[in-house]
Each structure stands twice: as C-alpha cells, then as structure tokens.
C-alpha positions as CSV (number, residue, x, y, z in Angstrom):
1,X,63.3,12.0,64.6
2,X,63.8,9.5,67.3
3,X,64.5,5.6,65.8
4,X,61.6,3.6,66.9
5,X,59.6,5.9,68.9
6,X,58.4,8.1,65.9
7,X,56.2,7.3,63.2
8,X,58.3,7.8,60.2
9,X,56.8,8.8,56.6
10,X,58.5,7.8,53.8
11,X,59.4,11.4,52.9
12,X,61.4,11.3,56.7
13,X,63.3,7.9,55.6
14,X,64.9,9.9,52.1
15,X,65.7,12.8,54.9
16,X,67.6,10.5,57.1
17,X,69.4,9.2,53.5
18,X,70.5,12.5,52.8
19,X,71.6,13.3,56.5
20,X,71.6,10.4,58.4
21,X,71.7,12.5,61.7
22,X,68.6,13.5,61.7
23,X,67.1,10.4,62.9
24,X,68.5,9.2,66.7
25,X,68.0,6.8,69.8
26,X,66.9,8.6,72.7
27,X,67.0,6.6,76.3
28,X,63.2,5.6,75.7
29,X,64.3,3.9,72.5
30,X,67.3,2.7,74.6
31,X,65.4,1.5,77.0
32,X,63.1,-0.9,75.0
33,X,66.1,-2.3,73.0
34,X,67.9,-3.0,76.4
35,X,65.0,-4.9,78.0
36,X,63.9,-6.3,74.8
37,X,68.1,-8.1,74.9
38,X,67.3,-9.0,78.3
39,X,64.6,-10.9,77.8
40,X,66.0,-13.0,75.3
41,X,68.9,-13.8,77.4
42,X,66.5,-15.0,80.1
43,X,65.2,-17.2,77.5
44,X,68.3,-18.7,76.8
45,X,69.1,-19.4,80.7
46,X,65.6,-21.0,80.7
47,X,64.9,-24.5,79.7
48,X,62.5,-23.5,77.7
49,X,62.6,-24.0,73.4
50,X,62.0,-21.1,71.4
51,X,62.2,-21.2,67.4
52,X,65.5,-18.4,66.1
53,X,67.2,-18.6,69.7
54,X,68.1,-21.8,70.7
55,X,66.9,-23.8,67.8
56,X,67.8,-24.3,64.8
57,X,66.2,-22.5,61.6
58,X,63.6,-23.1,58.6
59,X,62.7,-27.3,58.4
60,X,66.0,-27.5,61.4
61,X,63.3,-25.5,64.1
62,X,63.2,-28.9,65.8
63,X,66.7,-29.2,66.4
64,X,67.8,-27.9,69.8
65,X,71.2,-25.7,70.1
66,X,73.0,-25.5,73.1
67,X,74.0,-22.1,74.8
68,X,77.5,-21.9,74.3
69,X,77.0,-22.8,70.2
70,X,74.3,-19.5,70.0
71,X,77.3,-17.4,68.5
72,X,78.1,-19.6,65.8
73,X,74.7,-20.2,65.2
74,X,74.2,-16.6,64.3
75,X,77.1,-16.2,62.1
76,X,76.6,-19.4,60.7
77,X,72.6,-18.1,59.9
78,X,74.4,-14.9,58.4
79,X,76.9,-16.7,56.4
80,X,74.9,-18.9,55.2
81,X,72.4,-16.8,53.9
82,X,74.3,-14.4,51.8
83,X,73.2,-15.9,48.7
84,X,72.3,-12.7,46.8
85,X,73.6,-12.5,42.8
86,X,73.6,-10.2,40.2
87,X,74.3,-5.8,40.5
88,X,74.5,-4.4,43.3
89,X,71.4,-2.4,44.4
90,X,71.9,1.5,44.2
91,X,73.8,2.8,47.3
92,X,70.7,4.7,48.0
93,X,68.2,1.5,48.5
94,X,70.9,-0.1,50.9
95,X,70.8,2.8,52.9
96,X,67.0,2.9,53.1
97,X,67.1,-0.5,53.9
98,X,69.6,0.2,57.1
99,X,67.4,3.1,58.3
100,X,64.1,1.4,58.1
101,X,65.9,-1.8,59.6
102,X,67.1,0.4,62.9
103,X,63.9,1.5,63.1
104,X,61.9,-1.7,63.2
105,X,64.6,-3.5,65.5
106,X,64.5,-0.1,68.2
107,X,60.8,-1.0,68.9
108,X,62.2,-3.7,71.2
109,X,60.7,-6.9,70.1
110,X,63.2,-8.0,68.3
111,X,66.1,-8.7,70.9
112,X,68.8,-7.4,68.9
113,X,71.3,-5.6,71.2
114,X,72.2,-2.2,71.6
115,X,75.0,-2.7,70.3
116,X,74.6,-4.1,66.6
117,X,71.5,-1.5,66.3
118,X,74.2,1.7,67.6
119,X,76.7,-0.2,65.1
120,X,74.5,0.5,62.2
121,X,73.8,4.1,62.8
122,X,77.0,4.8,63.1
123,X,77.8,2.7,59.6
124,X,74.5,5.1,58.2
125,X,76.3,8.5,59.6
126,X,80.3,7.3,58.3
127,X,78.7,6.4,54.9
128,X,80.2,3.1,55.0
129,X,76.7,1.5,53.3
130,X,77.0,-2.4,52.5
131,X,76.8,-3.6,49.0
132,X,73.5,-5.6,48.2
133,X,73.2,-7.5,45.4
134,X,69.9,-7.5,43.6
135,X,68.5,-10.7,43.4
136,X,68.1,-13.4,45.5
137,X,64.8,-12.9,47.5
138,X,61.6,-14.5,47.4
139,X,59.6,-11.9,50.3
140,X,58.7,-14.8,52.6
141,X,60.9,-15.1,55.5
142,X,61.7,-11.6,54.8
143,X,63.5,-10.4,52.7
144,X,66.3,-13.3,53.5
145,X,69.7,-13.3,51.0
146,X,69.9,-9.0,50.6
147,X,69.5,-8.7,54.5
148,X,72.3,-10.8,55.0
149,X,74.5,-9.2,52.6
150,X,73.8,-6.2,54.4
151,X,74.4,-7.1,57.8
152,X,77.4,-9.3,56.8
153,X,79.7,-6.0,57.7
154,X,78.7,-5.9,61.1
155,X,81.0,-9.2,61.1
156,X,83.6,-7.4,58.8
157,X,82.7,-9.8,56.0
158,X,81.5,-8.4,52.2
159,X,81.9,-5.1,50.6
160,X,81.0,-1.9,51.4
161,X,80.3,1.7,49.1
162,X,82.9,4.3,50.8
163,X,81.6,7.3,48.5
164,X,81.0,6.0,45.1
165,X,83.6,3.4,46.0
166,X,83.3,-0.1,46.9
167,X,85.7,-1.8,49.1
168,X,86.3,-5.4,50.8
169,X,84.7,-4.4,54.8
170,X,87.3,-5.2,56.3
171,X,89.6,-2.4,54.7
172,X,87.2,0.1,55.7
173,X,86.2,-1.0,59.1
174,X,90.4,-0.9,60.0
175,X,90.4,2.9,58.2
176,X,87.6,3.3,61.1
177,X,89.2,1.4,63.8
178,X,86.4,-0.4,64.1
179,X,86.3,-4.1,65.3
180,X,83.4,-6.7,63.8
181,X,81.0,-7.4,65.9
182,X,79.9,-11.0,67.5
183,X,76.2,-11.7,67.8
184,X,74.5,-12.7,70.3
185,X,71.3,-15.1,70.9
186,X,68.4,-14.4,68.0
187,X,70.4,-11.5,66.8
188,X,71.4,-12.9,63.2
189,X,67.7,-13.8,62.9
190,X,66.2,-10.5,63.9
191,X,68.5,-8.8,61.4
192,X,67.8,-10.9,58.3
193,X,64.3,-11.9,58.3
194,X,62.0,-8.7,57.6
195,X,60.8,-7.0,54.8
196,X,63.4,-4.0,54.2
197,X,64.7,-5.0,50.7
198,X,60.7,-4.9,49.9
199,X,60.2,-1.8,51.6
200,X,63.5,-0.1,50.1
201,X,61.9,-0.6,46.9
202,X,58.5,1.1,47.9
203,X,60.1,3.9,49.3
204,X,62.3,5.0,46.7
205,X,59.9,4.0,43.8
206,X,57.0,6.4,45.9
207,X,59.7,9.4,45.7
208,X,59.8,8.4,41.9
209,X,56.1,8.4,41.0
210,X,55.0,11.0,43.2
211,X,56.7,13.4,40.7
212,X,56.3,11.6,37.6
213,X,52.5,11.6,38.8
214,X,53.0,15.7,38.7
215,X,55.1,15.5,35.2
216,X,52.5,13.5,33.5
217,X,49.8,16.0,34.5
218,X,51.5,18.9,33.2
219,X,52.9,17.0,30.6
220,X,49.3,16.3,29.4
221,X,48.8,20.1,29.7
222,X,51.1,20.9,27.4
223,X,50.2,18.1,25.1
224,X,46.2,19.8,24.6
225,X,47.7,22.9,24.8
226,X,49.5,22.2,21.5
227,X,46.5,20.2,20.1
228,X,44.4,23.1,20.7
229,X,42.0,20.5,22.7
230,X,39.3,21.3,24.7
231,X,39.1,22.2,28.5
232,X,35.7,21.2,29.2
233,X,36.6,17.5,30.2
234,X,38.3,19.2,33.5
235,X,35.2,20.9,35.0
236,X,34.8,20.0,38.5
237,X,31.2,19.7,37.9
238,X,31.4,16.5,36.2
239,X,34.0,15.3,38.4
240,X,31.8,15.8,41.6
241,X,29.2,13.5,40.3
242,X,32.0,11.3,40.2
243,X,34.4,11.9,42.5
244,X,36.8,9.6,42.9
245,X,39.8,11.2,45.0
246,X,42.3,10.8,42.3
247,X,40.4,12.1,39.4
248,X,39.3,14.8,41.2
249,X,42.7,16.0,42.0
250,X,44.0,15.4,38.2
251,X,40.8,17.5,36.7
252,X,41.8,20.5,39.0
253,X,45.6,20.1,38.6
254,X,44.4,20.4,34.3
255,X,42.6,23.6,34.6
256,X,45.3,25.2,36.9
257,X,47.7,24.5,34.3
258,X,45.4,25.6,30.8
259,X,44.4,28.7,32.8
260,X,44.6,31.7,30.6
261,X,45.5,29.9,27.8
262,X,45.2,31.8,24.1
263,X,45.2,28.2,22.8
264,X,41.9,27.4,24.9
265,X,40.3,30.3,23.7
266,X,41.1,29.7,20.0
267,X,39.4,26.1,20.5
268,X,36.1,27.7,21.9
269,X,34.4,28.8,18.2
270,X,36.0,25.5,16.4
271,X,33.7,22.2,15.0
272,X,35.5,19.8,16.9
273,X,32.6,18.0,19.2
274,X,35.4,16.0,21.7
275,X,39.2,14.9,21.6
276,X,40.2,11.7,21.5
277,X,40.1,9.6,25.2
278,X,44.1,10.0,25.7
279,X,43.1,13.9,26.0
280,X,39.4,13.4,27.3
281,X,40.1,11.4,29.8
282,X,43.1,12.3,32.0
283,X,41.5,12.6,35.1
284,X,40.0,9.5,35.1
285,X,43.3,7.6,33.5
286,X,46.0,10.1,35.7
287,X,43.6,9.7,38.8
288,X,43.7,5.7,38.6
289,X,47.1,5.7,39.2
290,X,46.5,8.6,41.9
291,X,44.5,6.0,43.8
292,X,47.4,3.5,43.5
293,X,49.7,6.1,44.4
294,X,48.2,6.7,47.9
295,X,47.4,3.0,48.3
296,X,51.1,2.0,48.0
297,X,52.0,4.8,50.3
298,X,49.7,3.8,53.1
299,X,50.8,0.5,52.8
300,X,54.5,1.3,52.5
301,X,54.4,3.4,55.7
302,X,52.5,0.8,58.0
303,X,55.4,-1.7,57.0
304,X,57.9,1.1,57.6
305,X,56.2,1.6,61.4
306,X,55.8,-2.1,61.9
307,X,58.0,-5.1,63.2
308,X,58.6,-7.6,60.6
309,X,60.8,-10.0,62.0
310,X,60.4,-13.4,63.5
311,X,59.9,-14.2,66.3
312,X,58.2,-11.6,68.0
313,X,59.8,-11.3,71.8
314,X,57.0,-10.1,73.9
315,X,58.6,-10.7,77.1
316,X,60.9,-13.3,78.5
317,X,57.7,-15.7,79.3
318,X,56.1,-15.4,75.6
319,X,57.3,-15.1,72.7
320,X,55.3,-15.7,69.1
321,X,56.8,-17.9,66.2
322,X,54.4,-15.9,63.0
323,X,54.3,-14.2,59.9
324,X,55.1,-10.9,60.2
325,X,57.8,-11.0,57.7
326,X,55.7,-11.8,54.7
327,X,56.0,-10.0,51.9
328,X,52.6,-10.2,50.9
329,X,51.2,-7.1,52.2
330,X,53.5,-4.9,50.7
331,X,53.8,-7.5,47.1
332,X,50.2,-6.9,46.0
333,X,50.3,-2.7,46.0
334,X,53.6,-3.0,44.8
335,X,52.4,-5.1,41.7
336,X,49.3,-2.5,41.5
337,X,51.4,0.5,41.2
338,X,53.4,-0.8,38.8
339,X,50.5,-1.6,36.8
340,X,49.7,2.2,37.5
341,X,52.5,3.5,36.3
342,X,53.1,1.4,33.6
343,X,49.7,3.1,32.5
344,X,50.7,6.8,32.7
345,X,53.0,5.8,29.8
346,X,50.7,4.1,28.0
347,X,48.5,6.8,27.5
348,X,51.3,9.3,27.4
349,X,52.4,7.5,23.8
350,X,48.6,7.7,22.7
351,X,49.1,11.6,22.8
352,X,52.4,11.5,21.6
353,X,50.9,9.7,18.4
354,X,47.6,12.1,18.0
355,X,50.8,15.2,17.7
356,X,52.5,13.0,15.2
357,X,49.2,13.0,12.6
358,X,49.3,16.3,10.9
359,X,45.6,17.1,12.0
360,X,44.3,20.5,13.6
361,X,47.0,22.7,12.4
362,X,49.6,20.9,13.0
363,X,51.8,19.4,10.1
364,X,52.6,15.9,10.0
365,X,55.8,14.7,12.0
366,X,55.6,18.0,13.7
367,X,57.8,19.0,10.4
368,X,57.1,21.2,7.9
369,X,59.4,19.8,5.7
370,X,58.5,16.2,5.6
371,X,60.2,13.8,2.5
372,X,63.5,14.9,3.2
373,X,63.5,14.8,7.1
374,X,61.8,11.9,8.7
375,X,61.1,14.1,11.6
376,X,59.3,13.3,15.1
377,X,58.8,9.6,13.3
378,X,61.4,7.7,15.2
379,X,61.0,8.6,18.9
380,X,57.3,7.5,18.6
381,X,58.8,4.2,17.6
382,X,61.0,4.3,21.2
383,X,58.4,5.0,23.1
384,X,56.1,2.6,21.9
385,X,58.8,0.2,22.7
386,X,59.4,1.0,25.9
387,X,55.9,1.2,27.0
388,X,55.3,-2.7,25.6
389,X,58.5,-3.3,27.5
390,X,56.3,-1.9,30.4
391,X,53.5,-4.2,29.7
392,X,55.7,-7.1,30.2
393,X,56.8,-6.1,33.6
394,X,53.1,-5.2,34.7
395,X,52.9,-9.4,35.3
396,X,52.0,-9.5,39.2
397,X,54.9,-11.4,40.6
398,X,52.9,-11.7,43.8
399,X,50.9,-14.2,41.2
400,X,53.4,-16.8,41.6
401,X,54.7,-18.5,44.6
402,X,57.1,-21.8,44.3
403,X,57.9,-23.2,47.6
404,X,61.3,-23.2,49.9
405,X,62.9,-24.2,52.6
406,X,61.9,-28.3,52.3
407,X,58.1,-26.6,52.3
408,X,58.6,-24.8,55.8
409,X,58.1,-21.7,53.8
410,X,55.2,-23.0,51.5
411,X,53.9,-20.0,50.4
412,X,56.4,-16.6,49.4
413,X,55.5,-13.4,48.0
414,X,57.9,-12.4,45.5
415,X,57.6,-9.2,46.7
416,X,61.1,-8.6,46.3
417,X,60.7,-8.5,42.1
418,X,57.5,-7.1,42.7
419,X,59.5,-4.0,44.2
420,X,62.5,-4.0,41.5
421,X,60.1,-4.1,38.6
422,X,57.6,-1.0,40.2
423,X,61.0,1.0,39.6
424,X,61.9,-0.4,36.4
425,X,58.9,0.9,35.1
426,X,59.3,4.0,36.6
427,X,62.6,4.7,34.6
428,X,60.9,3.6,31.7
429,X,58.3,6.0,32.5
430,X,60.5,9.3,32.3
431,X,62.1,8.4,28.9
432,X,58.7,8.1,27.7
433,X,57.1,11.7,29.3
434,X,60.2,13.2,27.6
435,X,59.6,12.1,24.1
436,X,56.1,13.5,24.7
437,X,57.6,16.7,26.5
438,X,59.6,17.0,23.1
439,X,56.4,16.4,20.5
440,X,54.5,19.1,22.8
441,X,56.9,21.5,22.5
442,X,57.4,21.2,19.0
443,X,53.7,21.4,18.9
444,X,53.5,24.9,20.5
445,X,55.8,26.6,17.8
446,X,52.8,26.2,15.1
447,X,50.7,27.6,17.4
448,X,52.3,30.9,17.8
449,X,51.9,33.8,19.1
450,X,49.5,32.0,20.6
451,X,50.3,32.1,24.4
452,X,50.1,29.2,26.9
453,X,49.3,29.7,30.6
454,X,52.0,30.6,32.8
455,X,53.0,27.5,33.9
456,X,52.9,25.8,30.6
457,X,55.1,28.7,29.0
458,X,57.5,28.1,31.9
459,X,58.2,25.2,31.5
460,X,58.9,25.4,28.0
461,X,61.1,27.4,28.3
462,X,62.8,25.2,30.9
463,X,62.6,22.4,27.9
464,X,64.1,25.2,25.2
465,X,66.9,26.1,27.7
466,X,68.4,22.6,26.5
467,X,66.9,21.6,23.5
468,X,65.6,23.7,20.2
469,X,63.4,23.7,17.9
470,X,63.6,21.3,15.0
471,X,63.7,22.8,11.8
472,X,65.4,20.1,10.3
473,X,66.7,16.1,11.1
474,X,69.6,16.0,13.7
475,X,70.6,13.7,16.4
476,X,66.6,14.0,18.0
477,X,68.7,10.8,20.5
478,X,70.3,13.3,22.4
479,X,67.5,15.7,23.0
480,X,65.5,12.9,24.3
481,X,68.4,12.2,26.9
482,X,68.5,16.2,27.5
483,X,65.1,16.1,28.4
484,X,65.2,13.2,30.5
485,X,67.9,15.0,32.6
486,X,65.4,17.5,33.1
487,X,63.2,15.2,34.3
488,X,65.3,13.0,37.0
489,X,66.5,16.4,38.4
490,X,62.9,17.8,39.0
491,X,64.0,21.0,36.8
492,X,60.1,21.1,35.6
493,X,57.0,22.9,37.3
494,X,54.6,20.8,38.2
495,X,52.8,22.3,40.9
C-alpha cells in the first residue's frame, strides 16, 4: 500500500496498525510531497499573504509574520495547542491517527515536508506511538488539542507508549538517536488541523460493530432457537417486497443459522400465532443498524482518502483558506451509528427478558429450582442498566455547537465526542450480547435432545468451553466476564 497514492479502506488502516510496513512512500508520493514544500516556500519568498504560512492563526489571521519568525511560529502553534486532558486514548487510536495523518499530508496539498511525513513512519514502524489524551477537541478546526499532542514528539516534547510503556520523548528519541525535528513554514498547521482524532474513532469503532453486527445476529439465533420461536419472519419472500439492503441481509443471515434445527421443527405443529417483536422483527431492527453500518463506513473512508487540512496549497500562485477540516461530515454518521448500536442492545435485553419468564417450556429464571436460587434474575438487571446507560450516550453531540476562537470558529462539530461515545456504546454493547449469550444457552439445556443447527451448536459449545450450566446460584459475575472475553477475541461463529 503506497501512502497517498492508494485508496485505503478502513480494513487496510488496522493492517498497517498491526504491521506498519505494509503501507510505504514510493517516488510518486515523494514527488507530490516535495513540490507540494516547494510551493509553499515560494510563497513565503513572495510578498504575498497567505492565512497558516506567514500569518498568524484563528482571530490573529490578520497579523503578518515575518520569514525568519516562521519556525517559532510553528512550534509556538504546536505548543500552544496541546491542551488535551484526561486518559490517554488507547495506543491503538494514536496509531490510526498517525497512519491516516501520513496519508492525508502525502497527497501534496498540504506542504508538509518530506521530512516530518518520513519522521512519522519511521515513529509508526519503531512503535514509538505518542500519547493522546482524550479530551480536548471540539471537530472544527480539526481535530486541534489531540493532533498536537501527537505531533509534539516530532519536537521531542510529550510522552510516548514504547510497548505498553509510556515514556517522557525525549528518552526514547536519544534510545533511537534520533534528533527533534524543526518545522518549517505551514508545517505545524498542516499537522494539527484535520480530522484524524475523528476518524481514529470511526475506524476502530467500524472494526467493533462490524462483528458485534455478526454476534447479535447469531446471538438472536440462538435466542429463538431456545424459545422454540418461529422461522417464518425470515423468509426472503417477505423481505423482497421490502427490501431494504440491511434487512435483507439479517433475514438470510437468520435462516442460515436455524437451518436444520430440531427446535424449528418442534415449533411447526404448536398454537403459537407470532413471537413477540424482539424475535419477529430482527431483520428489520438488526438491518437498521446494517444501514448505519455501511453509512458510517462510506463516510469514514471518503474522510480517510481526503485532505482535511487548512489551507489547501494548490500551487505556489493559489492557495484556498476553507473548511475541509470540519468535523461535520464525519459527526452526524458517527452520532447515527451510535444510535444504531446503542439499538442492537436494546432489543438484545427485550429477548433476554422473554427467556427470563418461564413461558413455552422454559422454567422461570431459566432455574428449575427457583426460591432458593435467584437464578438468571440479576444479570437482566445489568443489562437493563447498561443499555439505559446507552440511551444516555445516544444524545447527538453534533446537536450542540458553542463557539471558539473569539467567534472565528463559530460553528464546531463535536465530532470528537461524537466519535468516543460511538465506541462507548460499543463496549457496552458486548457485555450486554453476553448476558443474552448466557440466558440462550441456558435456554437450550431444556430443550434437549433437541438439536440446533450446526452453527448454533458450535457455538455453544464455544460458550460451554468456559462457562457451565447453572444448576444452582454461583458467582453468574464471572461467567458474564468469561463470555465477554469470548466476545472481544472473536472466538464465536458468526458467519
């Protein structure tokens, strides 16, 4: 993969995080990087007054700096800027952030040297990955306070993650023998304003739901399977007349995974007209959040193929002062597929509950011996929580806007939260599919011999490997965290 050149997916961007020489310069990337410097140094030679390279920044665009100040502009701009409180961001986000970051600067609009850009690929492929804290951003100007933390390095100032480690840069960059870097003309502004903090957050929250997407479908499986529901709501025929992309997919995914099911069969001669809308209507629920799947995922891989800083150096006669660093366009789907996933939960507790209520064979608290031993009760009660907790995240931060820089920057996107809450939700979202994951496989054992499909049986046995039966109360806590393992280490079929 060739930085800059290529068309990255998403999928290529956790590739190059896992080995970081995958993705490279070649001399045409080179080459637009190299005239892209050039004709920001002409710039500077010139007269002329352009916004980021010899002005100053924000409300002080109207106040001319002089060439031999440019340097200590840009370090000032860095300095200055590093703002950012609270954690740190997984290492994992700040490395997604430095790859998509290389590849927006290697288009060549940007004017950022050779240098800086060849000084961060080497950072990706030494693992020497900045630490960036959290919060700080408001996804206007880009993505402004976690930028600078991360580029802060490149001037051996802040902390880096050496392994699991963090250290002070400078330490590390001497372990290297490597020597900070001094910036040149528009360089500090073309690495902090841009929407990679934003995008970070996309990316790795897309590699989240695009399995949890998979779990919750076979998760719903195996919930009908053990409430002996009906198959019918999954024929493609009523889906065609329908046919909505994500539903669609859902209703097919279903029958896959109930086919050659005893339990099916046993449901075929019973008085039960229809199930409940938590088991009716998966498709339609499951494939909502589909749609906002592969909404977020266009969105998130135009930004990842686009330039998003400011301004845009088109040569050294033009050059445009805009808004491609607004956080806008990637705020809104973010705040959607949160709202999406936040919904695969919600539904996922609804079926939890229907196991819980002793009805269809199935004894109440999936426990025979009731009274004495609470039970499946309590985790219902966990999940419920966490899936209000959900709700309260689902607030669109895009919503809200509150003005900065003296009202230069009127209008912000809050992107940035819209991005850490999407993956909030998500984590919320796993404990929740594994208390249903536990209710359903309980379910199964008073269904017996009754066999599942294939896939369905596989998997519980996947679940059984670390958890047991109940037969009677225990610590039910740790199974939920066993389970949950299972799930963030993708040890379940879904496809």
């Amino acid at each position: 993969m060739i930085y800059g050149i290529d068309v990255f997916s998403f999928h290529d961007v956790l590739e190059i995080c896992k080995t970081p020489g995958k993705a490279k310069l070649n001399k045409a990337a080179k080459d637009q990087i190299l005239k892209s410097q050039k004709n920001v140094q002409k710039i500077v030679a010139s007269d002329r007054c352009v916004y980021g390279i010899n002005t100053g920044f924000g409300p002080l665009c109207d106040t001319k700096i002089s060439a031999d100040e440019t340097a200590l502009l840009q370090y000032n701009l860095i300095i200055s800027h590093a703002v950012g409180v609270g954690k740190p961001i997984d290492k994992e986000f700040s490395k997604i952030m430095m790859i998509s970051k290389v590849h927006a600067l290697s288009k060549g609009f940007s004017g950022v040297s050779l240098e800086v850009i060849e000084r961060l690929i080497l950072m990706l492929e030494k693992d020497i990955i900045p630490v960036v804290p959290e919060q700080g951003s408001v996804g206007a100007s880009g993505d402004l306070a976690p930028l600078a933390h991360l580029v802060l390095p490149l001037l051996g100032l802040g902390q880096v993650w050496e392994g699991e480690n963090i250290h002070e840069t400078a330490e590390i960059l001497e372990k290297h023998n490597l020597e900070p870097l001094t910036l040149g003309p528009k360089e500090g502004l073309g690495l902090i304003n841009g929407t990679q903090f934003i995008l970070a957050h996309a990316i790795k929250g897309l590699e989240k739901f695009e399995y949890l997407l998979d779990l919750a479908d076979m998760t719903a499986a195996m919930s009908l399977e053990a409430y002996r529901g009906s198959g019918s709501p999954f024929k493609k025929e009523l889906h065609d007349i329908r046919p909505f992309e994500g539903s669609k997919k859902v209703a097919a995914r279903m029958l896959k995974f109930l086919k050659g099911s005893e339990n099916m069969k046993a449901h075929e001669d019973c008085e039960r007209v229809q199930d409940p809308y938590s088991m009716r209507c998966v498709p339609q629920v499951h494939g909502a959040s589909r749609n906002a799947f592969e909404h977020l995922k266009l969105m998130a891989e135009t930004e990842l193929n686009s330039v998003t800083d400011n301004p845009i150096v088109l040569s050294a006669e033009e050059s445009i002062s805009g808004g491609n660093f607004h956080g806008q366009l990637m705020a809104l789907p973010l705040d959607y597929a949160t709202l999406a996933a936040a919904e695969l939960g919600n539904i996922s507790d609804r079926r939890s509950y229907l196991l819980l209520e002793g009805k269809y064979g199935l004894p109440r608290l999936l426990t025979e011996s009731s009274g004495l031993n609470s039970g499946f009760m309590i985790p219902q009660y966990t999940s419920a929580a966490l899936v209000t907790e959900n709700k309260t995240l689902c607030f669109p931060a895009s919503a809200d806007s509150i003005p900065t820089s003296l009202g230069q920057e009127d209008h912000v996107s809050m992107g940035s939260i819209s991005g850490r809450k999407f993956n909030q939700v998500l984590g919320n979202l796993v404990n929740i599919l594994s208390v249903e994951l536990m209710f359903a496989a309980q379910g199964l054992e008073f269904r017996r011999p009754a066999k599942c499909s294939k896939i369905i049986e596989e998997n519980y046995a996947i679940l059984r490997s670390k958890v047991a039966k109940l037969e009677e109360d225990r610590l039910i806590g740790k199974d939920m965290l066993a389970i949950a393992e299972l799930i963030n280490n993708r040890e379940f079929v879904v496809n």
